[in-house]
Backbone atoms as SQL, in Angstrom:
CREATE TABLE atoms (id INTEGER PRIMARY KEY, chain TEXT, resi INTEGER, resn TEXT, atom TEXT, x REAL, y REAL, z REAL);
INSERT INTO atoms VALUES
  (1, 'A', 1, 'UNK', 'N', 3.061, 9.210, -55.071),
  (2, 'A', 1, 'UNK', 'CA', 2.362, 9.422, -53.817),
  (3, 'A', 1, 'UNK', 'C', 2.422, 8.201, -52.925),
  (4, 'A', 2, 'UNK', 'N', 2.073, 6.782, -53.455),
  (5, 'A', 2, 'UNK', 'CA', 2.778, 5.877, -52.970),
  (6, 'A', 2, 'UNK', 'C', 4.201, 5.576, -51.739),
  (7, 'A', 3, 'UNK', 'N', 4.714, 6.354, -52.233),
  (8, 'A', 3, 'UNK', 'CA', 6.402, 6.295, -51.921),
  (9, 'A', 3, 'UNK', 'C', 5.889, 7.752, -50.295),
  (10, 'A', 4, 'UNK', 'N', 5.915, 8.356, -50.748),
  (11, 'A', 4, 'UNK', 'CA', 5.638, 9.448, -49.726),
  (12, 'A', 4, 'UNK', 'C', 4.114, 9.018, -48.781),
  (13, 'A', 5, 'UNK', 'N', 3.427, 8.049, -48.840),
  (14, 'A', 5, 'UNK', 'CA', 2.488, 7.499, -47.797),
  (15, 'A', 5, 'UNK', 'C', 3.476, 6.615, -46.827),
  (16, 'A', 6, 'UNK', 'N', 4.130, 5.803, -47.548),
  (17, 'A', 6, 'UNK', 'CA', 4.797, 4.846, -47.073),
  (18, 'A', 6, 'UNK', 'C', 6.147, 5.566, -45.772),
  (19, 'A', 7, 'UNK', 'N', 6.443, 6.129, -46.554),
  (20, 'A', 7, 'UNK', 'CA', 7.121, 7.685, -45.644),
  (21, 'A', 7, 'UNK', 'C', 6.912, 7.802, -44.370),
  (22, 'A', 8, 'UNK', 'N', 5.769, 8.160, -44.536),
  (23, 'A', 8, 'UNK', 'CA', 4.937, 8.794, -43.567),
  (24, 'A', 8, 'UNK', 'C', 4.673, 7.887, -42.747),
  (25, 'A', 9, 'UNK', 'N', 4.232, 6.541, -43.433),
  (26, 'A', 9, 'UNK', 'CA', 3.798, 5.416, -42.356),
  (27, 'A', 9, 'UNK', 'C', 4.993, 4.583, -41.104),
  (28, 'A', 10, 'UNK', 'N', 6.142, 4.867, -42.318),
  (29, 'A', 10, 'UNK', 'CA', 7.073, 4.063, -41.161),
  (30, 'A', 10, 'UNK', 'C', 7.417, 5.460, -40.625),
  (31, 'A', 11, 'UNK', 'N', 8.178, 7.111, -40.629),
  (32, 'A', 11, 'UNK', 'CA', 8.125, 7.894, -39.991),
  (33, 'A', 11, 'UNK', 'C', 7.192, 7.710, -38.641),
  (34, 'A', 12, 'UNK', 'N', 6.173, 7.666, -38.940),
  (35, 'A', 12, 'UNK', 'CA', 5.382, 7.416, -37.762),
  (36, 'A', 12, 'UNK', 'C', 5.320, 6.259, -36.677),
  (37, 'A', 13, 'UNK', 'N', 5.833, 5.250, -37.241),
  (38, 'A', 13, 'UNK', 'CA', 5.675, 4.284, -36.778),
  (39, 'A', 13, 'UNK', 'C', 7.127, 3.906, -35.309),
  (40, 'A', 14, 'UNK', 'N', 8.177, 4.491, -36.435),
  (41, 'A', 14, 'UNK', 'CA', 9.688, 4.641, -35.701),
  (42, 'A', 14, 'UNK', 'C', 9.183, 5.336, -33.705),
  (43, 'A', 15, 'UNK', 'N', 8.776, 6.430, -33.832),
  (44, 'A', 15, 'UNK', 'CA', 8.956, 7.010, -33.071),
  (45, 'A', 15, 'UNK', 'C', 7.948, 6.111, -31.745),
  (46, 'A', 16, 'UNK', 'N', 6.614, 5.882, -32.425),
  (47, 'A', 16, 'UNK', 'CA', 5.770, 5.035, -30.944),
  (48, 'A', 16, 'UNK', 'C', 6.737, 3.885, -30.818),
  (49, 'A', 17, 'UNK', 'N', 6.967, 3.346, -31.372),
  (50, 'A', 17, 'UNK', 'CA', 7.847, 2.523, -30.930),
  (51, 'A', 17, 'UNK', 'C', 8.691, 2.639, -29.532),
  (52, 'A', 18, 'UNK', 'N', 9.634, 3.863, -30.169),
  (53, 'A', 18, 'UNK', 'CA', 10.692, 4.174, -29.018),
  (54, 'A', 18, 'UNK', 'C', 9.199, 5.335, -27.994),
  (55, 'A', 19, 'UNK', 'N', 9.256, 5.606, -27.947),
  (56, 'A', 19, 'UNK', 'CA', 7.652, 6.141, -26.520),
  (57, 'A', 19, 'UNK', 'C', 7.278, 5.208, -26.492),
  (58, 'A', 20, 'UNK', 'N', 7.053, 3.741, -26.842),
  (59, 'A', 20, 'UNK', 'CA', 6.553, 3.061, -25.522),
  (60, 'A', 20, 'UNK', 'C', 7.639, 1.861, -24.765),
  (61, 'A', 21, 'UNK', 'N', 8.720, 2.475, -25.780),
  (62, 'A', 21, 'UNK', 'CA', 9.644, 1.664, -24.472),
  (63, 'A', 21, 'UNK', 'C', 10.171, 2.819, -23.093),
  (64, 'A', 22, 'UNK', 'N', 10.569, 3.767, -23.608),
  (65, 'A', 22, 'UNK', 'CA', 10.725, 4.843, -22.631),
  (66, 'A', 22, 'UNK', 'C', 9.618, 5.155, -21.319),
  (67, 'A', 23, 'UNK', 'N', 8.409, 4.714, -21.070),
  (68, 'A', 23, 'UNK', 'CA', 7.846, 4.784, -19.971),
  (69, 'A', 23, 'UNK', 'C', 8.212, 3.502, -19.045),
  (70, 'A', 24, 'UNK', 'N', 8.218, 2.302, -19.844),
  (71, 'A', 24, 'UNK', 'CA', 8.672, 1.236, -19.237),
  (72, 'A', 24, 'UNK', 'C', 10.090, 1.401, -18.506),
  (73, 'A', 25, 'UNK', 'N', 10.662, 1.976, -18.807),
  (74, 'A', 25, 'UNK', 'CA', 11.813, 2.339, -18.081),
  (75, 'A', 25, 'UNK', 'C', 11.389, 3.500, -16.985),
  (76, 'A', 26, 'UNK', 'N', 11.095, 4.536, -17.144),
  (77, 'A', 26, 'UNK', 'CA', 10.755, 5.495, -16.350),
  (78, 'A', 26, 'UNK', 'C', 10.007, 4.351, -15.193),
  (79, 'A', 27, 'UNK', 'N', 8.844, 4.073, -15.782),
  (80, 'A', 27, 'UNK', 'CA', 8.239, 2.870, -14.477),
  (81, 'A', 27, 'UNK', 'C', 8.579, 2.343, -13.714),
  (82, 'A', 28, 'UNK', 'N', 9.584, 1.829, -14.439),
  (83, 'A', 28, 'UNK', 'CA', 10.696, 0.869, -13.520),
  (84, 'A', 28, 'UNK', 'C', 11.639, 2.189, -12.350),
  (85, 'A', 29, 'UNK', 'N', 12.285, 3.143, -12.785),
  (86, 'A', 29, 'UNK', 'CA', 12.954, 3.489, -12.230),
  (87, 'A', 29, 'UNK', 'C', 11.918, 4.327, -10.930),
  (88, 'A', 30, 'UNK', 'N', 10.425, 5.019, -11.365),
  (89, 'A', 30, 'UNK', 'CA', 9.617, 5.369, -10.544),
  (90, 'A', 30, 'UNK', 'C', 9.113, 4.309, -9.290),
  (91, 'A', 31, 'UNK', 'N', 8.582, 2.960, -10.012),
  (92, 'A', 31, 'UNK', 'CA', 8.613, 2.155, -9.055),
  (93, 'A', 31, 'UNK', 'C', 9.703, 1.477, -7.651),
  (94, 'A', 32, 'UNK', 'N', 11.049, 1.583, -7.914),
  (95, 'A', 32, 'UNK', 'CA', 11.435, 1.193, -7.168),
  (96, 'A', 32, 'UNK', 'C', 12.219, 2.738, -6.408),
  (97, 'A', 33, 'UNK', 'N', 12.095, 4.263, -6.702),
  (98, 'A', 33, 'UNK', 'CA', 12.089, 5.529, -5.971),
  (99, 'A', 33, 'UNK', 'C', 10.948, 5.022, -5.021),
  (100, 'A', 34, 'UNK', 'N', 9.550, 4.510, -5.387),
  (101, 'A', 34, 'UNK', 'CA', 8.502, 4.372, -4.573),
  (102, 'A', 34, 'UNK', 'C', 8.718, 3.332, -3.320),
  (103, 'A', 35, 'UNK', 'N', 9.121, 2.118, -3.522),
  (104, 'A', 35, 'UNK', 'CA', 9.360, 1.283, -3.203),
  (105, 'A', 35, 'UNK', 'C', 10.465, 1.371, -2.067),
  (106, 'A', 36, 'UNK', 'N', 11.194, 2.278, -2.248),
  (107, 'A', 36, 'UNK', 'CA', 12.552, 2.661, -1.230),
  (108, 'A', 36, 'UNK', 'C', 11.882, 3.358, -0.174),
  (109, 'A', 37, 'UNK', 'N', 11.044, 4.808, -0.763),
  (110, 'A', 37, 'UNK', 'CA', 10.627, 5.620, -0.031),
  (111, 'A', 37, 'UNK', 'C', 9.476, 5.060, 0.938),
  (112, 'A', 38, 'UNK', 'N', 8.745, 4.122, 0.294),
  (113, 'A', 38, 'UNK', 'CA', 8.063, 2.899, 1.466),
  (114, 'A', 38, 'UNK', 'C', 8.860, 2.280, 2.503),
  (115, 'A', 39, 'UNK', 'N', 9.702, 1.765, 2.176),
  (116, 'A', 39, 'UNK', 'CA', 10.904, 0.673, 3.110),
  (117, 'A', 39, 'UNK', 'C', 10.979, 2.180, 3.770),
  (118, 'A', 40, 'UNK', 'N', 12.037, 3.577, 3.549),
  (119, 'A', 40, 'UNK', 'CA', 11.882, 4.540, 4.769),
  (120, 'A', 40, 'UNK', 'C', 11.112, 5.036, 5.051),
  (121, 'A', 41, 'UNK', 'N', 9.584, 5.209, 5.114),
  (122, 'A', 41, 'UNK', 'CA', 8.931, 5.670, 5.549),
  (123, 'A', 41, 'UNK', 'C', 8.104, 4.744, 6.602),
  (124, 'A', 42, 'UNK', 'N', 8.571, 3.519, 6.103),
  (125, 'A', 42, 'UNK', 'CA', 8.377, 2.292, 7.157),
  (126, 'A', 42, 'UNK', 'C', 9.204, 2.178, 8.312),
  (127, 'A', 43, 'UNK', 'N', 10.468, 2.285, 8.254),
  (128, 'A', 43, 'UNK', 'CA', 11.311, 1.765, 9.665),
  (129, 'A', 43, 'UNK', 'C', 10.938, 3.323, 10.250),
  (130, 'A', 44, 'UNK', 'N', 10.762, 4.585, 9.582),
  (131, 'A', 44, 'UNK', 'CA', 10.425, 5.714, 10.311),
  (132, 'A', 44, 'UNK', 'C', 9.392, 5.754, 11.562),
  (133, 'A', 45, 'UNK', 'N', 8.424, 5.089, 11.115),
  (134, 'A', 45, 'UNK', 'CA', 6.849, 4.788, 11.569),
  (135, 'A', 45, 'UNK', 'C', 7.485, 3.914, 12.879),
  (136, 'A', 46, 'UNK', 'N', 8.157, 2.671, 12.382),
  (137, 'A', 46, 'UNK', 'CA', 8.577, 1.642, 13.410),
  (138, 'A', 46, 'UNK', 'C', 9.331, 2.515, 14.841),
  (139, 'A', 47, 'UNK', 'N', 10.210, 3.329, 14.568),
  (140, 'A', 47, 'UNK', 'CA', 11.317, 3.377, 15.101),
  (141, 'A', 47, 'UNK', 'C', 10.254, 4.382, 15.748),
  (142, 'A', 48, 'UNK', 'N', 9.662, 5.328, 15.452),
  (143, 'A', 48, 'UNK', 'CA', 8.666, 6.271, 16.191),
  (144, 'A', 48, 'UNK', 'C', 7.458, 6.030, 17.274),
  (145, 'A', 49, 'UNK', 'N', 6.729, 5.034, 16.675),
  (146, 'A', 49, 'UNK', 'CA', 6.036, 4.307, 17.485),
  (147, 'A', 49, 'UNK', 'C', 6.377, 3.374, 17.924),
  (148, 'A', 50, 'UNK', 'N', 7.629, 2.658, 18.844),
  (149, 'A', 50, 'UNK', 'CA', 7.936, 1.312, 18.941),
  (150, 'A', 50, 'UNK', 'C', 7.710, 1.778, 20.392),
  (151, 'A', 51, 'UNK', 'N', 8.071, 2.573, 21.021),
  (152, 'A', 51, 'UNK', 'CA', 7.817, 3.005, 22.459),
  (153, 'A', 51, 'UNK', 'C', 6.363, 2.831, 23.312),
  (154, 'A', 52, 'UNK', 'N', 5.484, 3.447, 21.399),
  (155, 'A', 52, 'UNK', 'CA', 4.437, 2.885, 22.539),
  (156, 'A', 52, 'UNK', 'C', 3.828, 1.611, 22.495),
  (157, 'A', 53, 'UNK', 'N', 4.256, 0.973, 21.639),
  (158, 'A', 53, 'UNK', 'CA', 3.793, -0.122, 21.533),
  (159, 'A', 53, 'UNK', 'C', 4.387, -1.144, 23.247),
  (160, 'A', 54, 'UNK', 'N', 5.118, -0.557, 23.975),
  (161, 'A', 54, 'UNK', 'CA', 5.754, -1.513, 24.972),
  (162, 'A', 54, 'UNK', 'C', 5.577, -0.830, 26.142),
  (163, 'A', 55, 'UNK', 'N', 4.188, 0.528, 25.713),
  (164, 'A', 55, 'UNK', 'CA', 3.240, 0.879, 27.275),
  (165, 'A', 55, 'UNK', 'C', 2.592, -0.302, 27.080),
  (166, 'A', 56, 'UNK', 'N', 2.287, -0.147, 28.901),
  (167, 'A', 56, 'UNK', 'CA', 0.860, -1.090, 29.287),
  (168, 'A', 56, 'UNK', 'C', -0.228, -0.095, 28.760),
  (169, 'A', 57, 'UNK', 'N', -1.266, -0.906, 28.679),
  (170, 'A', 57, 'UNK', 'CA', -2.419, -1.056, 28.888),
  (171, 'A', 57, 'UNK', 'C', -3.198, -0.477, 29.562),
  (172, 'A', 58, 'UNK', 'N', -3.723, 0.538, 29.247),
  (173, 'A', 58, 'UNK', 'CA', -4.292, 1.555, 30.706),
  (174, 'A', 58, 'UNK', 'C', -5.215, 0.800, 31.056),
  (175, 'A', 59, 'UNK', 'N', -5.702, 0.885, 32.383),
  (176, 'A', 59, 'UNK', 'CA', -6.109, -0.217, 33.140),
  (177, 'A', 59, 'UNK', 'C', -8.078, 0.485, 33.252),
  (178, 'A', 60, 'UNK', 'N', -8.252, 1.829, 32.733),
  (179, 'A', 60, 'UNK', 'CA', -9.883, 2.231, 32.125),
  (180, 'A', 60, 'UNK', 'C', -10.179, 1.035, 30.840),
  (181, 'A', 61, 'UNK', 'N', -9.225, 0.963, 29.766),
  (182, 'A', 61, 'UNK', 'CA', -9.275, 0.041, 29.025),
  (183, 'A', 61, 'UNK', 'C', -9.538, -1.462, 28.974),
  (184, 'A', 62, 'UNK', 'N', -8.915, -2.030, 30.048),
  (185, 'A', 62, 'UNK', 'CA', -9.184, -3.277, 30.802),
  (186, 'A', 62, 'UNK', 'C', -10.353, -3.291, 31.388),
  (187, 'A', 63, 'UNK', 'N', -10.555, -2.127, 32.492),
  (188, 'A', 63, 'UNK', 'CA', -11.932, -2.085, 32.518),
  (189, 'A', 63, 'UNK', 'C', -13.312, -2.678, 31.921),
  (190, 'A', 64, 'UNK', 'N', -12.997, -1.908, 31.410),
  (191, 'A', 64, 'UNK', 'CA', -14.048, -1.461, 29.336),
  (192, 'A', 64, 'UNK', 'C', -14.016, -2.817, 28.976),
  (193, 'A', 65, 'UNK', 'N', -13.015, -3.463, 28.816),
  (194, 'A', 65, 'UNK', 'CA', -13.072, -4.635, 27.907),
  (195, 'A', 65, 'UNK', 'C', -13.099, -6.097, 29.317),
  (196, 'A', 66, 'UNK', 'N', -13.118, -6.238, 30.647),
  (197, 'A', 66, 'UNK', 'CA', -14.077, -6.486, 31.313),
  (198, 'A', 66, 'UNK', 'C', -15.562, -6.722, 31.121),
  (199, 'A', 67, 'UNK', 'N', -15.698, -4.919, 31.274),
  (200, 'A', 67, 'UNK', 'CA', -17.032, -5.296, 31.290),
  (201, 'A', 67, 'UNK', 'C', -18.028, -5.703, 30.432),
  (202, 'A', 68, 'UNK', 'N', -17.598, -5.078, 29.425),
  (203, 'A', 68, 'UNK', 'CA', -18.323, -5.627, 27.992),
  (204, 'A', 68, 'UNK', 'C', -18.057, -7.118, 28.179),
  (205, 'A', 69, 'UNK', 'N', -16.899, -7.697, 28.194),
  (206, 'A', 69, 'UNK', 'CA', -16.601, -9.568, 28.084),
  (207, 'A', 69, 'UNK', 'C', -17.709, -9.966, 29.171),
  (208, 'A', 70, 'UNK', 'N', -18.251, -9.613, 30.256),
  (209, 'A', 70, 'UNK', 'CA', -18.843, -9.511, 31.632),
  (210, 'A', 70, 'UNK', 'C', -20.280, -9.863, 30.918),
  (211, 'A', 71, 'UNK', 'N', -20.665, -8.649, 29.992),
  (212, 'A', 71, 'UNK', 'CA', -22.008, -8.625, 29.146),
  (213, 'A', 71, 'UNK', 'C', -22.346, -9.318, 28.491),
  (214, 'A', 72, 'UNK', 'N', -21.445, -9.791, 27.834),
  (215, 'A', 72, 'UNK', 'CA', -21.401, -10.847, 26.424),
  (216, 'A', 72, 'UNK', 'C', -22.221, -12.185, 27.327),
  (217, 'A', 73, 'UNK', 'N', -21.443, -12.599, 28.241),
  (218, 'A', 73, 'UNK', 'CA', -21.471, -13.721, 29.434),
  (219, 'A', 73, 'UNK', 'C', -23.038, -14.014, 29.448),
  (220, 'A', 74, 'UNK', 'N', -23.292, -12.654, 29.958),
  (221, 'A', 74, 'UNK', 'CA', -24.584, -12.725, 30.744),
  (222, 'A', 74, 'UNK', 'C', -26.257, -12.585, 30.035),
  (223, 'A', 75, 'UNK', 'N', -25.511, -12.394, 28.570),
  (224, 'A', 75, 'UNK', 'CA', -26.670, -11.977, 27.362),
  (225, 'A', 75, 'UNK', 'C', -26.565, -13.503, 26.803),
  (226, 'A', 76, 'UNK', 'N', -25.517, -14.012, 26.605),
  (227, 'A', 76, 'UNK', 'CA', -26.041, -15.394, 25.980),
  (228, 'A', 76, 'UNK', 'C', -26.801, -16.720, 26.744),
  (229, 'A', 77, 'UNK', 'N', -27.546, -17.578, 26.095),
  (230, 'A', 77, 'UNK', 'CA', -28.340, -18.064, 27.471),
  (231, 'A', 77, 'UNK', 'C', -27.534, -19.406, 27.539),
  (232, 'A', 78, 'UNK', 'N', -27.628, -19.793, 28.733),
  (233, 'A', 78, 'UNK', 'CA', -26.220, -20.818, 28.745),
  (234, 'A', 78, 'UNK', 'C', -26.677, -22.144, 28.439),
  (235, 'A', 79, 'UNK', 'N', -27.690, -22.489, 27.592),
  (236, 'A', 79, 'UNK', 'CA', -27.765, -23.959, 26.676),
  (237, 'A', 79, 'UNK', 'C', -27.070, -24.086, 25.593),
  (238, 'A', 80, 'UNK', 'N', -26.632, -22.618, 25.181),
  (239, 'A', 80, 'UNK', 'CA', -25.285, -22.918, 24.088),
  (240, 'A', 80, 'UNK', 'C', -25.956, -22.483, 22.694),
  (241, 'A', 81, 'UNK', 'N', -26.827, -21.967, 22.571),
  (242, 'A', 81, 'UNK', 'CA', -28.176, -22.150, 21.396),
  (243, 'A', 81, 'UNK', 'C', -27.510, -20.810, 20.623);
């Protein structure tokens, strides 16, 4: 019985072995599918929105941020405190 535990123990043992190198690979090959599909889903984004990034400024916006800067001014008391 000896002989047939022992069996059993390295039987068992063989196989986790090889399953836990096999995800490490999968990982690897999942991580850098991920990693690509980032880089294109990145210049996608770029190349889509680059237009608006080189509108002006709507000038309600300027406004807005006027007047609030206008507020800020006039709420703090001017000894600097």
């Amino acid at each position: 019985m000896t002989m047939m535990e022992d069996d059993m123990t390295d039987a068992k043992a063989v196989p986790t072995a090889k399953r836990e190198r096999r995800p490490d690979a999968t990982q690897k090959v999942k991580k850098s599918a991920v990693t690509q599909l980032d880089t294109h889903i990145g210049k996608e984004l770029r190349q889509l929105y680059s237009s608006i990034l080189e509108e002006p400024i709507p000038d309600r916006f300027l406004n807005l941020l006027q007047s609030l800067e206008d507020e800020s001014k006039t709420s703090k008391p001017e000894g600097g405190e």
